[in-house]
C-alpha positions as a LaTeX table, in Angstrom:
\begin{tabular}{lrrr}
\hline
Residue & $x$ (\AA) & $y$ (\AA) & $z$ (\AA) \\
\hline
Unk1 & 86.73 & 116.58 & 129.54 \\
Unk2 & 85.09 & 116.15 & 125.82 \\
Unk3 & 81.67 & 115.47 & 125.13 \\
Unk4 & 81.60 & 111.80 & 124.80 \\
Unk5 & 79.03 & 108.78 & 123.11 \\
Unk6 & 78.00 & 105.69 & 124.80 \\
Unk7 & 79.09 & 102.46 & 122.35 \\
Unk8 & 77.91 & 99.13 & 123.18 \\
Unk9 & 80.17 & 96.22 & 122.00 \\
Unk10 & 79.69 & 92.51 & 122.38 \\
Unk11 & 83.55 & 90.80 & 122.71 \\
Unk12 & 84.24 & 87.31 & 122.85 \\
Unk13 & 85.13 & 85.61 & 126.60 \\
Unk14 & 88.98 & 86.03 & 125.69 \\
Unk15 & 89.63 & 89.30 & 124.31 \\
Unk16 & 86.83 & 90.52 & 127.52 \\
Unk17 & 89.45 & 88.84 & 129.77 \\
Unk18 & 92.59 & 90.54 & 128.30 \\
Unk19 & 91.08 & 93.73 & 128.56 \\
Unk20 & 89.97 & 93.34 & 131.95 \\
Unk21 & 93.76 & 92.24 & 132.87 \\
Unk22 & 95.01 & 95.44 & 130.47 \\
Unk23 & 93.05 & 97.77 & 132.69 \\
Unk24 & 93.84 & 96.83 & 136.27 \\
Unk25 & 97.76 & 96.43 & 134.69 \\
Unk26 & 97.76 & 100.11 & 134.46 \\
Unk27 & 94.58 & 101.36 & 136.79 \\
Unk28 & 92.23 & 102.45 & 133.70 \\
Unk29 & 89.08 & 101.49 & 133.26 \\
Unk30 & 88.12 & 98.98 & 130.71 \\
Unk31 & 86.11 & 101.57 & 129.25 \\
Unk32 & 89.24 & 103.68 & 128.78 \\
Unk33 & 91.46 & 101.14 & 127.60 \\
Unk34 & 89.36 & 100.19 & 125.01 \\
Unk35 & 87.91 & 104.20 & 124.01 \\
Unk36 & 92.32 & 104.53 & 123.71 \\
Unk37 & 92.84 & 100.98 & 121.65 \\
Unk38 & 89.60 & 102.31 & 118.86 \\
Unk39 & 91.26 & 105.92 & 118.89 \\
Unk40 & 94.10 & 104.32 & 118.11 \\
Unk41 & 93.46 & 101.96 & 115.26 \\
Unk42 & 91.12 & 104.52 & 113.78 \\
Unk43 & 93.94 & 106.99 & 113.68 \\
Unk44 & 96.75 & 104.24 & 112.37 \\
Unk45 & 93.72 & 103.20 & 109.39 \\
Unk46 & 91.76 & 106.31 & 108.12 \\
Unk47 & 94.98 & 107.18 & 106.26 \\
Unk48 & 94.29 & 104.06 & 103.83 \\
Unk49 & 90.78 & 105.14 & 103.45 \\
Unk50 & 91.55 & 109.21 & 102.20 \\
Unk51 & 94.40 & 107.07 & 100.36 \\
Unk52 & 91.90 & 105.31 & 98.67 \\
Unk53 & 89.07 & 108.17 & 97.91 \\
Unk54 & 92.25 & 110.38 & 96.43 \\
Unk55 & 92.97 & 107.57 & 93.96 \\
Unk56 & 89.86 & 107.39 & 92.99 \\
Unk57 & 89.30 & 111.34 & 92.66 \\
Unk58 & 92.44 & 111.12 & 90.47 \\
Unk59 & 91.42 & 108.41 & 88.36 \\
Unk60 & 88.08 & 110.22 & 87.51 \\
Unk61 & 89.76 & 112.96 & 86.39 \\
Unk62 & 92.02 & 110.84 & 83.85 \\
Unk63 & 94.78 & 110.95 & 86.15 \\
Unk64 & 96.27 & 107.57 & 85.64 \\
Unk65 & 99.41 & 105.63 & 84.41 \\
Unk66 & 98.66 & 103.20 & 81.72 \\
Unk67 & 98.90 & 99.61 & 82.58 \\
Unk68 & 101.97 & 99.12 & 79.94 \\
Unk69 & 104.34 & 101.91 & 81.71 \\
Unk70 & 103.80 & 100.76 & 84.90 \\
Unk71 & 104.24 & 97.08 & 84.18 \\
Unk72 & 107.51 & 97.88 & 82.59 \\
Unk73 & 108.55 & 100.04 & 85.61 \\
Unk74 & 107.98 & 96.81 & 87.92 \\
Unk75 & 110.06 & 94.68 & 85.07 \\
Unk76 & 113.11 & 97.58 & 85.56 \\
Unk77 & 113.26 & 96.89 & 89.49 \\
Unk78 & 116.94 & 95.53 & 90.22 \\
Unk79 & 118.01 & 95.78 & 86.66 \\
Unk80 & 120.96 & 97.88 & 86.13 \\
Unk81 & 118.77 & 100.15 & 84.08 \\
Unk82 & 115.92 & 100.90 & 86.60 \\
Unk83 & 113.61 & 102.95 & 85.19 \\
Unk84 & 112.25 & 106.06 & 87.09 \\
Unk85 & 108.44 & 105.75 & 88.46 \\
Unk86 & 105.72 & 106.62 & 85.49 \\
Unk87 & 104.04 & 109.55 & 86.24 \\
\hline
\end{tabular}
């Protein structure tokens, strides 16, 4: 088994109670279901984050579309004359 960190979290009376029914559902601990339901929405999230720090990596290195080319992209959408994505 890994190494592992106590957390302490407060949760409102409701979402307590849902996780308490979650667990005995499917015999895992409360701790467990809710170690598995963090893991879980770190893993679907951090994506947006590196997303995020890459743009901004980019744009400091001049990397960017201007405003114009990209607004007349959007304008293109559905038009029988699409125009292809501004690099």
């Amino acid at each position: 088994m890994a190494p592992s960190e106590l957390l302490t979290l407060r949760l409102d009376r409701a979402t307590s109670t849902r996780l308490d029914r979650l667990a005995r559902s499917t015999d895992r601990t409360r701790s467990r279901v809710a170690a598995e339901a963090i893991a879980k929405y770190i893993a679907d999230n951090a994506w947006q984050v590196e997303a995020i720090e890459e743009g901004l990596a980019a744009a400091e290195r001049g990397e960017v579309v201007p405003h114009e080319e990209v607004v007349a992209w959007v304008k293109s959408w559905g038009r029988r004359r699409e125009r292809k994505r501004p690099r």
